[in-house]
VMD Tcl script that builds the backbone (N, CA, C; Angstrom):
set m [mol new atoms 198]
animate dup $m
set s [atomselect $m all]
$s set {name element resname resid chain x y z} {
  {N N UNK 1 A -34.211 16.085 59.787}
  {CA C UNK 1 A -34.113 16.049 58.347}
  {C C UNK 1 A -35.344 16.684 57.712}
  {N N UNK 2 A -36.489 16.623 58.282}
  {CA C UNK 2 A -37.782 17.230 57.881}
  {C C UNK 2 A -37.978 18.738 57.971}
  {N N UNK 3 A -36.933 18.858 58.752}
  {CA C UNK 3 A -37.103 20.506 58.959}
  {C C UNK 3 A -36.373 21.577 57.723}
  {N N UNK 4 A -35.294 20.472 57.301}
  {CA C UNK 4 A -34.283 20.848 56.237}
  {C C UNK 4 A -35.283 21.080 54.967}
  {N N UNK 5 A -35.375 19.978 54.507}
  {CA C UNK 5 A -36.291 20.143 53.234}
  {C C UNK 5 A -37.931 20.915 53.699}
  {N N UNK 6 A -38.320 20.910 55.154}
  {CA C UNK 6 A -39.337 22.006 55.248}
  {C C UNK 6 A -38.688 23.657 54.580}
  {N N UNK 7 A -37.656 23.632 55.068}
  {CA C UNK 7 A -37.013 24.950 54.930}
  {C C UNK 7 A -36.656 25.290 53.445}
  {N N UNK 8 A -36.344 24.379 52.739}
  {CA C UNK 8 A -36.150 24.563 51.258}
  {C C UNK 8 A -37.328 25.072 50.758}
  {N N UNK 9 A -38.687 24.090 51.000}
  {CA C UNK 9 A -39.864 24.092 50.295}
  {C C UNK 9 A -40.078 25.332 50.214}
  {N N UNK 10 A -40.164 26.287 51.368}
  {CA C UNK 10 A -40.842 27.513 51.936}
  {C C UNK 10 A -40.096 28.618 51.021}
  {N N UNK 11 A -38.890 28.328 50.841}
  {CA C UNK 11 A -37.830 29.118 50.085}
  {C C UNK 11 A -38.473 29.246 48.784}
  {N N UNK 12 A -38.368 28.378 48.179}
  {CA C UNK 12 A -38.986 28.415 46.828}
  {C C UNK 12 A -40.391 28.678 47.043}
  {N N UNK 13 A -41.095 28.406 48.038}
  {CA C UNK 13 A -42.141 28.611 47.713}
  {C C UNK 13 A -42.440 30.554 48.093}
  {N N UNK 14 A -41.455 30.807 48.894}
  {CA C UNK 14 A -41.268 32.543 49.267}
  {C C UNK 14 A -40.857 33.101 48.090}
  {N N UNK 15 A -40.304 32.338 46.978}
  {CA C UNK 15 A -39.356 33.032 45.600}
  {C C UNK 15 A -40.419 33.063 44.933}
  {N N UNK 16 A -41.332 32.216 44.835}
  {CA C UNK 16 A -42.633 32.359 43.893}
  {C C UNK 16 A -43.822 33.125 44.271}
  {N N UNK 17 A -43.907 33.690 45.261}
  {CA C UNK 17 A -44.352 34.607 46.014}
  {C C UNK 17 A -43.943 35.654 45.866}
  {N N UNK 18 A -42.450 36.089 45.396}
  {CA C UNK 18 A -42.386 37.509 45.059}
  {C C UNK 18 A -42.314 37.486 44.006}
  {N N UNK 19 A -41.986 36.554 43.173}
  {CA C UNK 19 A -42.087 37.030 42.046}
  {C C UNK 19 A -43.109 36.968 41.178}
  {N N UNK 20 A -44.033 36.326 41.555}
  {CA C UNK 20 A -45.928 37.049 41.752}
  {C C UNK 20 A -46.134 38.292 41.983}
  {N N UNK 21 A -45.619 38.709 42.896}
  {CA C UNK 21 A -46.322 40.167 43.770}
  {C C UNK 21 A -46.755 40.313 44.807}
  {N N UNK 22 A -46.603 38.870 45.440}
  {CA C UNK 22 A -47.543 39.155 46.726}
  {C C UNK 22 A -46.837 39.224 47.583}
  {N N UNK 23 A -45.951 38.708 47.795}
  {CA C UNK 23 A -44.391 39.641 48.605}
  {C C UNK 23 A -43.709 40.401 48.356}
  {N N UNK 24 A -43.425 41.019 49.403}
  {CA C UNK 24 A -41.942 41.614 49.116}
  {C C UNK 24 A -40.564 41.012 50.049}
  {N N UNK 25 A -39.735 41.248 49.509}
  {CA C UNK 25 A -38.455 40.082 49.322}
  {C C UNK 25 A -37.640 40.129 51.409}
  {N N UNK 26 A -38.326 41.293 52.001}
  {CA C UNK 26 A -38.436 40.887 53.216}
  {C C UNK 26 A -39.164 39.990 53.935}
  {N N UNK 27 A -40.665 39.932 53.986}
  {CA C UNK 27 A -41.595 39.093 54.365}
  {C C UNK 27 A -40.990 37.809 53.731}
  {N N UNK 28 A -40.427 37.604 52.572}
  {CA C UNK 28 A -39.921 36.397 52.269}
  {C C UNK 28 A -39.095 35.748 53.022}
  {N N UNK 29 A -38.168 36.226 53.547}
  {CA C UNK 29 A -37.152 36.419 53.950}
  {C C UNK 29 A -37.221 35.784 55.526}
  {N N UNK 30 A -37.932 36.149 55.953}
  {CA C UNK 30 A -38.370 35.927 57.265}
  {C C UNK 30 A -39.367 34.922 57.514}
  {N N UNK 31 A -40.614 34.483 56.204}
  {CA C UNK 31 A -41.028 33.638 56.286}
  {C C UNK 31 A -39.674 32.267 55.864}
  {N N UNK 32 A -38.749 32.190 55.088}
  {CA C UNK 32 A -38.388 31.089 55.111}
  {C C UNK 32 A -37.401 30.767 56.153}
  {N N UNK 33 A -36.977 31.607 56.792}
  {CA C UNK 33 A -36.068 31.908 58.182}
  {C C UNK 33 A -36.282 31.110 59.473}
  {N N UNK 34 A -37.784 31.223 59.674}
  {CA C UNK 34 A -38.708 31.650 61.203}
  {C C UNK 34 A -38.928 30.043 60.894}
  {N N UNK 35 A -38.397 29.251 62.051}
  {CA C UNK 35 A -38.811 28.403 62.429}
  {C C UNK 35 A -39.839 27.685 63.116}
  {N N UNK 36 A -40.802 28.582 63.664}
  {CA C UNK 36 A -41.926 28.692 64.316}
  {C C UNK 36 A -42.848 28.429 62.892}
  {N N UNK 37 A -43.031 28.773 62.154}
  {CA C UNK 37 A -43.459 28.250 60.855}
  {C C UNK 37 A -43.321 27.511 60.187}
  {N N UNK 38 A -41.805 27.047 59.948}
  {CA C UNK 38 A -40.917 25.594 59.377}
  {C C UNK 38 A -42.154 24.793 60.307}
  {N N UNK 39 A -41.969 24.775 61.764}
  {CA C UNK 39 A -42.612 23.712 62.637}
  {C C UNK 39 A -44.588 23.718 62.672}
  {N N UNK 40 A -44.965 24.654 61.972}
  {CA C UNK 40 A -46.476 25.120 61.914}
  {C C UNK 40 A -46.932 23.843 60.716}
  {N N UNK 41 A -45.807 24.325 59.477}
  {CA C UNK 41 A -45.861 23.175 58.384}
  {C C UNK 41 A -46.014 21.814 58.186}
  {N N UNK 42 A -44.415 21.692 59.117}
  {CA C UNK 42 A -44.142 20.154 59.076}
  {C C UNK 42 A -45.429 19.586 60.248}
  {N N UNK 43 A -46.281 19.951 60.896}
  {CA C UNK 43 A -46.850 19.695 61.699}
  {C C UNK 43 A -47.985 19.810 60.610}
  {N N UNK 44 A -48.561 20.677 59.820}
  {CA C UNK 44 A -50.018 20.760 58.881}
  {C C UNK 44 A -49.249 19.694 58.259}
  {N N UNK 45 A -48.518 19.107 57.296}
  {CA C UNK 45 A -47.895 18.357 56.810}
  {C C UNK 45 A -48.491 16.828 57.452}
  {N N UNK 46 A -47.862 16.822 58.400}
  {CA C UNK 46 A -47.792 15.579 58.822}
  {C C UNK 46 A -49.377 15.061 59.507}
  {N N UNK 47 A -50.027 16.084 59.637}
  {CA C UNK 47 A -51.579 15.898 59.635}
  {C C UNK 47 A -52.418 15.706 58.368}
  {N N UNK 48 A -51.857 16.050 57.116}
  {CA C UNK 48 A -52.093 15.797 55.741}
  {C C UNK 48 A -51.665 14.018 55.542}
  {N N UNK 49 A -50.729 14.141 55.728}
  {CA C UNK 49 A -50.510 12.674 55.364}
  {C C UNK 49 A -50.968 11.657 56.264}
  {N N UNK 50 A -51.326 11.860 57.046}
  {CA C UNK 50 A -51.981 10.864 58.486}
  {C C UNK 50 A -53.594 10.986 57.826}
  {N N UNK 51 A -53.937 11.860 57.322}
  {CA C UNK 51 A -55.193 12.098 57.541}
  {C C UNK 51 A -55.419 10.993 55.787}
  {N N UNK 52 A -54.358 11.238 54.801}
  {CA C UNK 52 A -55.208 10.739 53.660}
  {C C UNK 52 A -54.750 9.116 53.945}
  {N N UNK 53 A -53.462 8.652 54.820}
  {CA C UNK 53 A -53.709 7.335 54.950}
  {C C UNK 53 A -54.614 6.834 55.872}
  {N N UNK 54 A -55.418 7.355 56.590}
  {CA C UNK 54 A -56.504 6.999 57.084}
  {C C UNK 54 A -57.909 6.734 56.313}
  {N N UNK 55 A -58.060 7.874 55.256}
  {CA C UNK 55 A -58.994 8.169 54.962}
  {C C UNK 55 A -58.658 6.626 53.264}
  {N N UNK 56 A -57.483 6.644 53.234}
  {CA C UNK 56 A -57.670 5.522 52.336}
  {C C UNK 56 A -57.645 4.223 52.927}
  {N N UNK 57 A -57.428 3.539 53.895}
  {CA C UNK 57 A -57.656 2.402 54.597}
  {C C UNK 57 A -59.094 2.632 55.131}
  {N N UNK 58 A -59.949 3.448 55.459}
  {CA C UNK 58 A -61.248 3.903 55.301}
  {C C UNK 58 A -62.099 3.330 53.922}
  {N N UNK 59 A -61.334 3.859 53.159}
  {CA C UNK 59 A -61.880 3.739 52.075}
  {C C UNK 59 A -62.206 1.791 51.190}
  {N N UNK 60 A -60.725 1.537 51.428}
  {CA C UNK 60 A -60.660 -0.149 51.372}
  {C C UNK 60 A -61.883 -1.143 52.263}
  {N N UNK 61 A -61.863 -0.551 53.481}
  {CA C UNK 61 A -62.879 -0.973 54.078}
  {C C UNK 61 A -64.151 -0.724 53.581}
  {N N UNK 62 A -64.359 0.280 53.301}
  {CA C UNK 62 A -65.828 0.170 52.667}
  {C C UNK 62 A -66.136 -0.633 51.327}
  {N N UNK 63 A -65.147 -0.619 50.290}
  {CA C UNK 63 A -64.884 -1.559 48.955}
  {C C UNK 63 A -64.835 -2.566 49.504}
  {N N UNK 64 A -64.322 -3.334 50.242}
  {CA C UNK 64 A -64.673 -4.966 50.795}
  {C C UNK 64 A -65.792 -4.984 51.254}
  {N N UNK 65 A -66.518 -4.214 52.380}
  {CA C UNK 65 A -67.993 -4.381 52.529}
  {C C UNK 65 A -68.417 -4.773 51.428}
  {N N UNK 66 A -68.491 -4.318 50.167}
  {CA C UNK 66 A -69.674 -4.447 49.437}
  {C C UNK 66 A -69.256 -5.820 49.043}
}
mol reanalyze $m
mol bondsrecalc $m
mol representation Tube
mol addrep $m
């Protein structure tokens, strides 16, 4: 299911990319395609969210210290 809505995100986020300028509507195309990237994401992704619930149960701990 994560890979699905990975794949949406990239879409829109490839549509706002060309229609910026910084693509062109092939490279888009292939970035929202290529699953090797879907899985690069959901993997930076899921190290994002591991990392800020750590870093906020981190954080609780130090507010009770004091």
């Amino acid at each position: 299911m994560t890979a699905v809505f990975t794949r949406i995100v990239l879409r829109y986020l490839a549509a706002a990319l060309v229609a910026r300028g910084f693509l062109g509507a092939d490279d888009a195309s292939a970035i929202a395609a290529d699953p090797d990237i879907a899985m690069a994401i959901e993997v930076g992704l899921g190290a994002a969210i591991a990392a800020v619930a750590e870093g906020w149960h981190w954080l609780t701990l130090k507010i009770k210290e004091r």
